[in-house]
N, C-alpha and C positions, 0 to 999 in steps of 0.2 A: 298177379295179373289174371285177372278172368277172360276164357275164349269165348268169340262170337258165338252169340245163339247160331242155331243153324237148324233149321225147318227138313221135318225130314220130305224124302221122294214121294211124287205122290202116289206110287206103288205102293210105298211103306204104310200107306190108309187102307188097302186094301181089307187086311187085316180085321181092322180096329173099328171099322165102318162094319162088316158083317157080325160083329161081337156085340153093336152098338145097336142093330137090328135087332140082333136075337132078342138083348136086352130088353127091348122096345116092343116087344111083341111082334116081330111080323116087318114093321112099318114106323114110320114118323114124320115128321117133321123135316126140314132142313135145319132147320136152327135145333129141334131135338137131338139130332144125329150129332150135328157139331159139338153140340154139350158133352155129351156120352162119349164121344171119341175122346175130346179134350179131356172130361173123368178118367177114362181106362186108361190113357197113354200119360196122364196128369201133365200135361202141358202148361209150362207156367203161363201167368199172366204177360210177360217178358215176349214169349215164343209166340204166344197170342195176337198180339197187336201189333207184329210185322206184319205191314202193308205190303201188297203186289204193286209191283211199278209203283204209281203216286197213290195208289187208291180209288175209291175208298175200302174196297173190297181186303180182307186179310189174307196172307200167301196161306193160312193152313184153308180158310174157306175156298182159295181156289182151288188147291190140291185136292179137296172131299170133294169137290162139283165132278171134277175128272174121275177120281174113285169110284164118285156112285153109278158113274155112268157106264 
């Protein structure tokens, strides 16, 4: 039996979001950032595509908007 995915805090971006900067030269994108996060932390495709509430927006996209801010 497999356990539910589970999206981590969005504290837990804190991190992985400034690594994703450095990466990035400086700056990026929003959708860059989300990339690079998802590379460093390798978030499956699974972990990826849980929606917030109904959507359309993803829970790890919402937790990075919080993060970057």
């Amino acid at each position: 039996m497999s356990l539910p995915v589970s999206v981590p805090k969005y504290d837990d971006f804190f991190e992985p979001t400034w690594k994703a900067l450095t990466m990035l030269g400086g700056s990026g994108t929003t959708q860059e950032i989300y990339d690079k996060v998802c590379e460093i932390e390798s978030y499956s495709e699974e972990l990826q595509s849980i929606l917030h509430k109904e959507g359309p927006q993803t829970e790890i996209s919402y937790r990075l908007a919080w993060a970057r801010t």
